[in-house]
Each structure stands twice: as C-alpha cells, then as structure tokens.
C-alpha positions as CSV (number, residue, x, y, z in Angstrom):
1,X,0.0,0.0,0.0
2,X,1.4,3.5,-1.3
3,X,2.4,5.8,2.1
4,X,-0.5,8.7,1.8
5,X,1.7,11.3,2.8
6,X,3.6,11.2,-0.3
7,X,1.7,10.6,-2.8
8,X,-0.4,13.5,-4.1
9,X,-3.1,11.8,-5.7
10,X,-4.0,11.5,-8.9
11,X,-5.2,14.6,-9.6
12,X,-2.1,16.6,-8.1
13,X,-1.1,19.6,-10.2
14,X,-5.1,19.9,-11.3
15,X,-6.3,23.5,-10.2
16,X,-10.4,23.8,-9.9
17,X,-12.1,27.2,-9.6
18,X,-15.3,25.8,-7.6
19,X,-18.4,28.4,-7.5
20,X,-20.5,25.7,-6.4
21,X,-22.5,25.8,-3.6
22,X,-25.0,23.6,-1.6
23,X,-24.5,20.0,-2.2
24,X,-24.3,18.8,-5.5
25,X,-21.6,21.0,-7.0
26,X,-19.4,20.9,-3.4
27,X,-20.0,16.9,-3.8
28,X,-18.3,17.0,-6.7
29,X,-15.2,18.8,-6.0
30,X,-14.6,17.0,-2.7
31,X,-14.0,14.3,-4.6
32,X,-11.3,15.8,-7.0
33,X,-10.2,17.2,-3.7
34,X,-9.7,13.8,-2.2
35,X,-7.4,12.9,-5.2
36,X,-5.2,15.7,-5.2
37,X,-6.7,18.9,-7.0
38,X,-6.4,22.0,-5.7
39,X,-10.1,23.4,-4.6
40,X,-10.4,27.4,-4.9
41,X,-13.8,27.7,-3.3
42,X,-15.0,31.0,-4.3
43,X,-17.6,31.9,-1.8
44,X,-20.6,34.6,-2.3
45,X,-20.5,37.5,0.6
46,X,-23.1,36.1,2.4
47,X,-21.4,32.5,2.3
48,X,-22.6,29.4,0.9
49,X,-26.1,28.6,2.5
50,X,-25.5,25.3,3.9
51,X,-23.1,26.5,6.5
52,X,-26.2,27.1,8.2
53,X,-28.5,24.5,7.1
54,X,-28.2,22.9,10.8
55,X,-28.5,21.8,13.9
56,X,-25.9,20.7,14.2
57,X,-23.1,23.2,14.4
58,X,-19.4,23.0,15.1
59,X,-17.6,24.9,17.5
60,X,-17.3,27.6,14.2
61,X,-21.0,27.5,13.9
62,X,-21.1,25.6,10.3
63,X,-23.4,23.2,10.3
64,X,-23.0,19.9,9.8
65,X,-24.7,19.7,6.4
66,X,-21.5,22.0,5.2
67,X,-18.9,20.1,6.9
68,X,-20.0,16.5,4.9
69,X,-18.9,17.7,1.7
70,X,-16.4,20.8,2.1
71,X,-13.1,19.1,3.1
72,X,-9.7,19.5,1.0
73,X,-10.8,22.8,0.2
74,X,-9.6,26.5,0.6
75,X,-12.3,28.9,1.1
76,X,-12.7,32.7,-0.9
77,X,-15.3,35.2,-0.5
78,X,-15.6,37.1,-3.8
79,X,-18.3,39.5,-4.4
80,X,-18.5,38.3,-8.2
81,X,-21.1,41.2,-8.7
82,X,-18.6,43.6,-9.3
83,X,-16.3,44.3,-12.0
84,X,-13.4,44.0,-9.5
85,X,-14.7,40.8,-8.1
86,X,-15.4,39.6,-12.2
87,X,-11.4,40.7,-12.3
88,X,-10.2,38.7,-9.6
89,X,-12.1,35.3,-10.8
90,X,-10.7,35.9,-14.3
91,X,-7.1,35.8,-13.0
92,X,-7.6,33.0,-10.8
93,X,-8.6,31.3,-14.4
94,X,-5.1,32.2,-15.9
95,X,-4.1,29.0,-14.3
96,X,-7.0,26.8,-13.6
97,X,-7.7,23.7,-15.2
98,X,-11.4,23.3,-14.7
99,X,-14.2,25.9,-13.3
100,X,-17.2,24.2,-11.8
101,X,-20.0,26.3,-10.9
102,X,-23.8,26.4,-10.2
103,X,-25.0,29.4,-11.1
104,X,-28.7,29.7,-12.4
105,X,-28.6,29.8,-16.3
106,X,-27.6,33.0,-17.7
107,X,-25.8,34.5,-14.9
108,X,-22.5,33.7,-15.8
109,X,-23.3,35.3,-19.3
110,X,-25.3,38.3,-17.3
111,X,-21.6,39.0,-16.0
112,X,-19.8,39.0,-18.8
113,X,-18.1,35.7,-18.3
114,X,-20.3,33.1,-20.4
115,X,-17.8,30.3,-21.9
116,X,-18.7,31.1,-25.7
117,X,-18.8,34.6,-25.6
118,X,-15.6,34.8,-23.2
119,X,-14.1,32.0,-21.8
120,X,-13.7,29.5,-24.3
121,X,-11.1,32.1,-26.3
122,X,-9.8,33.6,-23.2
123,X,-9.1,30.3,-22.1
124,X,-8.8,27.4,-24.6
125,X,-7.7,24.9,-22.4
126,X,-10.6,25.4,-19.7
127,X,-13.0,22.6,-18.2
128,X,-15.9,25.0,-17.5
129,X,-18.3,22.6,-15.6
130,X,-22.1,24.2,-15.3
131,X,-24.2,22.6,-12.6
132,X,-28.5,23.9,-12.7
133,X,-31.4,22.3,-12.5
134,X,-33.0,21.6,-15.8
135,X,-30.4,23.5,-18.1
136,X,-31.1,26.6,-20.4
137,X,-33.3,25.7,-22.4
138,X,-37.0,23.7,-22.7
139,X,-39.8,24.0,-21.1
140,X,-38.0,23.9,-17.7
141,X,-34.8,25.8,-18.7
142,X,-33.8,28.3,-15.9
143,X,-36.1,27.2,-13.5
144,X,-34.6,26.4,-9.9
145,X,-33.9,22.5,-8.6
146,X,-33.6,21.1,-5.3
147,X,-32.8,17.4,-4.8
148,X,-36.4,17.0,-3.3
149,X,-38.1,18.5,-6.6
150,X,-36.1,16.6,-8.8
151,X,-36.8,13.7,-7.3
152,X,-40.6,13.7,-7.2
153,X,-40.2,15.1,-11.2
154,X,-38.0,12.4,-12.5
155,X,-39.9,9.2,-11.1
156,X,-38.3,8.5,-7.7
157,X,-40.8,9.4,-5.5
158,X,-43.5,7.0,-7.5
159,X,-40.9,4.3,-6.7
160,X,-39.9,4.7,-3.1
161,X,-42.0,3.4,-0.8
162,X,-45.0,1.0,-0.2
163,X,-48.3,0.5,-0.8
164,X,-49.7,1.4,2.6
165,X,-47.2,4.3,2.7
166,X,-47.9,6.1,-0.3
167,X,-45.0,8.0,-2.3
168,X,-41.9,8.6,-0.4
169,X,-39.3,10.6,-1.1
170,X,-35.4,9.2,-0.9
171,X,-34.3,9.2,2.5
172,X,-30.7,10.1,0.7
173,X,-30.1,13.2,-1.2
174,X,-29.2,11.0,-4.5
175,X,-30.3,13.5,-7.1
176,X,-27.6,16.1,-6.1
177,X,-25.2,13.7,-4.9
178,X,-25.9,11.2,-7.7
179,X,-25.1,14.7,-9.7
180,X,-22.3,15.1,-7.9
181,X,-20.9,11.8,-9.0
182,X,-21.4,12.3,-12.9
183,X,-20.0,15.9,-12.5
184,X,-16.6,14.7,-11.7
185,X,-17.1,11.9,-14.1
186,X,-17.4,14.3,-16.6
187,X,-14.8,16.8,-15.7
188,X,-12.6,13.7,-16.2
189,X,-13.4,12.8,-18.9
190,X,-12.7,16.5,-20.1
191,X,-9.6,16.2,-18.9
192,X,-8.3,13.2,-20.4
193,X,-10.1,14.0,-23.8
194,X,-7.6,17.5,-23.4
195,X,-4.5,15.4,-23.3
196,X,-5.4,14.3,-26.8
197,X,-6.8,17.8,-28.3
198,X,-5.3,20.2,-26.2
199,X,-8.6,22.0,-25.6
200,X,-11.1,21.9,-23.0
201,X,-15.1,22.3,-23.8
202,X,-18.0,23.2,-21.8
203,X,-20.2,20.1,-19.5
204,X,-24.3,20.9,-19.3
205,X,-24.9,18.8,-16.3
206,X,-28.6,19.0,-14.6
207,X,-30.4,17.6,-11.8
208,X,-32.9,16.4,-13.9
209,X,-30.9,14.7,-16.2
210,X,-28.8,12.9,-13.8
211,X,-31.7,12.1,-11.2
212,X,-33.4,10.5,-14.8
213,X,-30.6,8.5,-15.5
214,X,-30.8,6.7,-11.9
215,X,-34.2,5.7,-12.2
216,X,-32.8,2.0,-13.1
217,X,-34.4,-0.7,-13.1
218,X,-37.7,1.2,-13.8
219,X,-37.3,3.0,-16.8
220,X,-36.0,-0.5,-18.2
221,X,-38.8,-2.0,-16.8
222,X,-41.4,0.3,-18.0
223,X,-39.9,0.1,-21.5
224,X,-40.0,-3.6,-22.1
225,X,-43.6,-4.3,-20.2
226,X,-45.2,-0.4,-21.0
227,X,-46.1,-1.2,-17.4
228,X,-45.8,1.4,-15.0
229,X,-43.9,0.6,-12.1
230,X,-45.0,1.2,-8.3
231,X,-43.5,1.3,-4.8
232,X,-42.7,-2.2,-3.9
233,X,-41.0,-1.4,-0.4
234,X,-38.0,-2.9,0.8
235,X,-38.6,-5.6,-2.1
236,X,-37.0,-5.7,-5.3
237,X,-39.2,-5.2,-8.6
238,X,-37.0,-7.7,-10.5
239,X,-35.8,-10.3,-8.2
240,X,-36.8,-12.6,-5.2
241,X,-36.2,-13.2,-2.3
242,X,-34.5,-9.5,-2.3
243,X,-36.0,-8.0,0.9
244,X,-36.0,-7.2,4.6
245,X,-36.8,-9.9,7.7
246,X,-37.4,-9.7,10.8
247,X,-35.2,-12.2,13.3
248,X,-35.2,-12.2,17.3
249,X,-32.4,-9.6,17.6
250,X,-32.6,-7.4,14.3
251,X,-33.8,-6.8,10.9
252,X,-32.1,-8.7,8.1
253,X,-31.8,-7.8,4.5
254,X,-31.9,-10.9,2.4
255,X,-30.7,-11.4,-1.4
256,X,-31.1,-14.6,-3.6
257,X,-29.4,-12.9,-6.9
258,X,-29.5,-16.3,-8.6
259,X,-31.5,-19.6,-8.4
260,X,-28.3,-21.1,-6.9
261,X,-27.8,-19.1,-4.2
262,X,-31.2,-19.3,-3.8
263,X,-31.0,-22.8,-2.9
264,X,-27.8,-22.5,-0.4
265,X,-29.8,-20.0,1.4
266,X,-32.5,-22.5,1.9
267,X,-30.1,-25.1,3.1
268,X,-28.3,-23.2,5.0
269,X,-31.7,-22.1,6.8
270,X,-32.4,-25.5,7.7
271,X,-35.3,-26.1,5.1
272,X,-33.6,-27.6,1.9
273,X,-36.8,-28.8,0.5
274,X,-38.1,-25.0,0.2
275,X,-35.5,-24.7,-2.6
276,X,-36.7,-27.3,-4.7
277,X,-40.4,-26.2,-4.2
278,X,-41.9,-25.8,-7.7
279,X,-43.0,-22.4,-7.0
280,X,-39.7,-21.0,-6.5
281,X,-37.8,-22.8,-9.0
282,X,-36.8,-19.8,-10.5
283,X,-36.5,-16.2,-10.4
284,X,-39.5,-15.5,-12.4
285,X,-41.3,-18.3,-10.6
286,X,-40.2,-16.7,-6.8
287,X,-41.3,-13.0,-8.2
288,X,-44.6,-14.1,-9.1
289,X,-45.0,-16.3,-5.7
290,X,-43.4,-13.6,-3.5
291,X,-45.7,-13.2,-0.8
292,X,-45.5,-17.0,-0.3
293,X,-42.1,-17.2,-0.3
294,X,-42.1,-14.0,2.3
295,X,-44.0,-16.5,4.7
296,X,-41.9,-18.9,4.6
297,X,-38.8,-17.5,5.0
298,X,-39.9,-15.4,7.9
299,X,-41.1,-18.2,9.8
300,X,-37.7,-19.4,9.4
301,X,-36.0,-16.3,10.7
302,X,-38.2,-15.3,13.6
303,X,-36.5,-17.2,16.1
304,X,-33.1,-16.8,15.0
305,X,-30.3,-14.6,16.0
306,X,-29.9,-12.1,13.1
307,X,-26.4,-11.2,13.7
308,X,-25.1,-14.6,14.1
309,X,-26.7,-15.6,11.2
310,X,-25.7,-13.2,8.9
311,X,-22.4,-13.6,10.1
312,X,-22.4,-17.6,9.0
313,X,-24.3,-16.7,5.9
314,X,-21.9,-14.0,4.6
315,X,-18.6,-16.9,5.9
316,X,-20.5,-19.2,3.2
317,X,-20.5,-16.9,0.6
318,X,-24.3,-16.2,0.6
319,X,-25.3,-12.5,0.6
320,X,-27.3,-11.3,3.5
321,X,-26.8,-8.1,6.1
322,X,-28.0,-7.1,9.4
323,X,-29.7,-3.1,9.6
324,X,-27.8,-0.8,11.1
325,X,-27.6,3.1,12.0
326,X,-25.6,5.6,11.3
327,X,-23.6,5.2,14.7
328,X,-23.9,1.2,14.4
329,X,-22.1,1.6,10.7
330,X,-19.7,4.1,11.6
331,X,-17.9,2.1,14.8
332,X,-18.4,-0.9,12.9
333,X,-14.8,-2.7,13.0
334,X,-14.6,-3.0,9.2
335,X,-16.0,0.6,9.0
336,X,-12.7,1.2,10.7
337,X,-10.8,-1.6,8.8
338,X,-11.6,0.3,5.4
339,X,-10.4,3.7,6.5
340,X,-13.9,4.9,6.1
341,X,-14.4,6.6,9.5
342,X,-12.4,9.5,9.1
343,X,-11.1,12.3,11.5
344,X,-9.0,15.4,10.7
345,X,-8.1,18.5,13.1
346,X,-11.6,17.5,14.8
347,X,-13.3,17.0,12.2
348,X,-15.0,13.6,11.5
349,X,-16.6,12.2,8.8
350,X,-16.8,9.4,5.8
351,X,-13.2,8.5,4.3
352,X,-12.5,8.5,0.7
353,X,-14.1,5.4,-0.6
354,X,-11.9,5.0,-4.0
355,X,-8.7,2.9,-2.9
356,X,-5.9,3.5,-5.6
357,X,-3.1,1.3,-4.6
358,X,-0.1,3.4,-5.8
359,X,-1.4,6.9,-5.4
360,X,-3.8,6.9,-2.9
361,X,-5.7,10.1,-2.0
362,X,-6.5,11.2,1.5
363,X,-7.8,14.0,3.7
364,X,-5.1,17.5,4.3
365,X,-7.9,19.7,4.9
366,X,-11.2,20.1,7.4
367,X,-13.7,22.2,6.0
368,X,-12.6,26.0,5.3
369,X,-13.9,28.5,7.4
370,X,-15.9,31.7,5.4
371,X,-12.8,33.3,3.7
372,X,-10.4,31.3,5.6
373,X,-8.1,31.4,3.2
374,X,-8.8,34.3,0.9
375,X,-5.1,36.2,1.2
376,X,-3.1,33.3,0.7
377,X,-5.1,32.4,-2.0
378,X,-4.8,35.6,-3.7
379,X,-1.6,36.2,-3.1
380,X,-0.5,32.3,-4.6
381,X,-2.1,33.7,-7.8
382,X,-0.1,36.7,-7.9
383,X,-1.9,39.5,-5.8
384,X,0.4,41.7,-4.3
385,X,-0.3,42.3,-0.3
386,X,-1.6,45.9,-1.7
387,X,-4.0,44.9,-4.0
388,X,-5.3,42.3,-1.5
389,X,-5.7,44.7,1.2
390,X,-7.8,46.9,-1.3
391,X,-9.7,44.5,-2.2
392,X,-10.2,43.7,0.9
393,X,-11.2,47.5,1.9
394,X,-13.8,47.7,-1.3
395,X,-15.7,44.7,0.1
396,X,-14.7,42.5,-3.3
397,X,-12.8,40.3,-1.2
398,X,-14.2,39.4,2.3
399,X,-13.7,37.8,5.7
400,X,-16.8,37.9,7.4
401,X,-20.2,36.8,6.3
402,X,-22.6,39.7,5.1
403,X,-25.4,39.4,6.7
404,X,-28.5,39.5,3.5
C-alpha cells in the first residue's frame, strides 16, 4: 500500500475554480479534492447557505450539512457582482484547469463571463463545468432545482416506498449527490479527452438529467412491459427473495441474486426442501409467488439470531446483512478496517471510498472556514499584499459573512 503522505493523488497539479454551492456541486469537488486537486472555493459574501443548514453546528458554527462535503478545500469570498470581483475570478482562471459552478442559467453570461462569448477564447484549455437544475433551455430551462423536486419530477418518489405508505421521497439526497458523482465523471473525462486535443469544452450537467438517469431498473422496466412501475417497499421489482426480515435480535436484508444461491440460502436455513419447491424454481417463478415465499422465510428467521446468522451466511459466501444506524455503521470494526471513519483537526466524517493502490488520495484539509483562506489564496495567484488589502477594503474580497 502506497504511504499517503507522499503521494499527491491522482489529480495533483489539477487547479479547480469551484463556484458551487449547496450539495451537488461541493459533492463534486470534494471528490477531486480527495485525489489531489487543488479546490479554490469562491464563496458569495453572504457565504454558501449550507453552512447554516443545521443543527448541528461546530464549534465555528457551520453546520454539519457543510462540513459533509467541504473538506480538502480552501475557502474565498468574492463579491462576483462587481467588476473588481469579475477581475479577480478571471485571473484566478489564468491558471486553472477546470471551473465548476452552479450558477442559475444565464448568470455567468449576465456577468460577462459566459464560456462562448468569453471563456472558451480567453481560455482554450478550460474545463468549464455548469451545474442547474434543468439547463437553459426547454420547457423547464432556468427554473430552480432542489434534490427534493427533482426527485418527485424524474420518477423517484412514484418508486420509493409501499403501498400502505404512499410515495416517499429518498431518505438520501441521491439526485444532487448522484449529480455530484457524474460531475466529476465528466470533468474527467474532459480532462483526459484535453490530453489528446489540447482543448477543454464546456459540460451541461442537470439535476434532472442525472436524477433520470438513476431511475434504473424502472425505466428499463417500464420500457419492455409499458407497465408502469409502483413502490414495492424494501422488495425488489426484478428479483426474489431481495427483501427485509425480521429475526429475534434485528432486521435482516436478504438477497437470492440467482436460483443457486437461492438454494444454499435454503439449506443453510435448515429447510432444503423449500429450494426445490416448484414455485420457487426460479427467479421468475419466486417473483410471481413472493408473498408466499415471504411467509416462509420469515417463519424461518423469527426465532433466530440475526447477527449470528448473517455472520455464518456471509462466511459461506451467501449475501445477506444485518440493519444498522448511522452510529452502528460508523464504529463498525470494518468501517474502521476500510479507512472509512475518518477524522481530521476535529473533524469527522466518511473517508475516501476510491482505494488507488499506488497513489492513494487522503484528507489534508477540514472544511474551510468563510474566507479562511482568501489572502493566501490571492496572493499564490499573484496578488500583491496591496492589492489584497484593497480589495479587501472595497468589500470584493471578504472575511466575514454579510449578513443578506
């Protein structure tokens, strides 16, 4: 295993301008963070709103919704509404590599910084990186998105959930984080496609798009049968048993991805017979006889110690895991095994879930305080101490939070 502490990531020598703010966009350039970029993350005066999007709050009063996704970054507060402000992000562009922001449509262009009109000849080897709801254009195009909105638009309300329950939204943000995801898929993508060109291009990424693009297996679904599909709860829509169980000491979620398994798991519960059952001979012969294939596996498990069985179930290759919460997963020994509880200068969070073996990347930052970092920043990208401390004076440049 590589020795973090000198190896700079992949990404090391990458420089991302990041004028992203709430989740999806900061989601995003953690991740390049993690791997080595550099993260300039240009702040507006009043701050990016998530800092107070809590309880709870740190000792610095950000809130914790902040702190999830705001590590390996350096924090400036630009007032971008300004010529000097518009000045200031153009030279920190000199010598970027990628700009990522989440602007609504048309502001960048408002400022006199849209990528056809100025960027893209300004600077030819630019990732600019758009994050917005629904795009520009169509019937939606400029209109606002929030993960919640998205979700009940694209399909994955009409999904989530049971039948008693109704629709339910996604008890994870997965549109902006899912957006996140294909954001920095994209950037690299850019990037590599650069190395081949020598130019960089503009990415249209959108909520909508991206939360669409999730909706798997139901769009699938829906376009082989032209049936529309509906919550199914904790089981699967495509395969059986794939579902949740009760047991003496805790829930179970059980999986029988193939008719063979299928039949271990029924041996291995003591009922051997059950996998030879005509009814559940198959997959297609289990979905259609699910509810009597619930029945009997629950009266198999209700007696049974759910930890110690999954723990002899997983040992014989059969895939099967115990619930848990949040403070269950996160002291969990192989939590801790795989690096993924994480701690830095008080900070604690998830670690970095991508395990290169010769350049690993790793966590050299908390999250930046407002402006934490908006001389040194500056004055890296060749601002003397003068022209920092005017621009400092003028309000372009800040280091507290204005208050809207």
């Amino acid at each position: 295993m590589a020795n973090e502490s000198t190896s700079g990531g992949t990404l090391a020598g990458i420089k991302v301008v990041d004028c992203t703010r709430v989740l999806g966009g900061p989601y995003c350039t953690q991740l390049l963070g993690d791997h080595g970029a550099e993260i300039i993350k240009i702040e507006p005066p009043q701050g990016d709103e998530v800092r107070d999007w809590g309880p709870p709050f740190d000792d610095g009063r950000d809130a914790s919704y902040f702190l999830g996704v705001n590590r390996n970054k350096r924090s400036l507060a630009l007032d971008l509404s300004t010529d000097r402000g518009k000045a200031v992000l153009l030279r920190l562009l000199e010598e970027a590599d990628v700009l990522i922001e989440n602007y609504k449509p048309g502001s960048m262009e408002k400022w006199g910084l849209g990528y056809e009109d100025v960027l893209k000849e300004r600077f030819p080897k630019l990732v600019h990186c758009r994050i917005s709801g629904f795009g520009a254009t169509g019937p939606y195009g400029g209109f606002p998105g929030y993960d919640g909105i998205i979700q009940a638009m694209v399909g994955h309300f009409s999904i989530n959930g049971a039948a008693e329950s109704g629709p339910v939204r996604l008890g994870l943000p997965m549109v902006d984080i899912g957006t996140g995801l294909y954001a920095s898929n994209a950037v690299l993508m850019a990037l590599l496609e650069r190395e081949r060109s020598g130019q960089g291009q503009y990415i249209d990424m959108t909520l909508y798009d991206c939360g669409l693009a999730l909706m798997h297996p139901h769009v699938a679904n829906y376009s082989l049968s032209g049936k529309v599909p509906k919550p199914t709860g904790n089981q699967h829509p495509n395969i059986s048993p794939y579902d949740l169980f009760k047991t003496k000491t805790v829930d179970i979620f059980v999986a029988g991805g193939n008719d063979r398994a299928f039949k271990r798991l029924c041996k291995e519960l003591g009922k051997p017979e059950l996998g030879d059952d005509p009814r559940f001979a198959t997959n297609g012969d289990r979905l259609i006889n699910q509810d009597g294939l619930r029945a009997e596996l629950q009266a198999l498990l209700d007696e049974v110690d759910g930890n110690a069985l999954c723990d002899r179930l997983l040992a014989a290759g059969l895939p099967v895991g115990p619930m848990r919460n949040t403070e269950e997963v996160m002291t969990h020994p192989h939590t801790v095994h795989r690096d993924m509880a994480a701690e830095k200068d008080g900070w604690k969070g998830w670690g970095i879930p991508i395990k290169f073996s010769r350049t690993p990347g790793s966590i050299k930052r908390r999250p930046p305080r407002f402006g934490e970092h908006g001389r040194e920043l500056l004055e890296e990208n060749g601002f003397t101490a003068e022209e920092v401390d005017g621009l400092v004076a003028d309000g372009t440049v800040l280091e507290q939070r204005r208050k809207t």
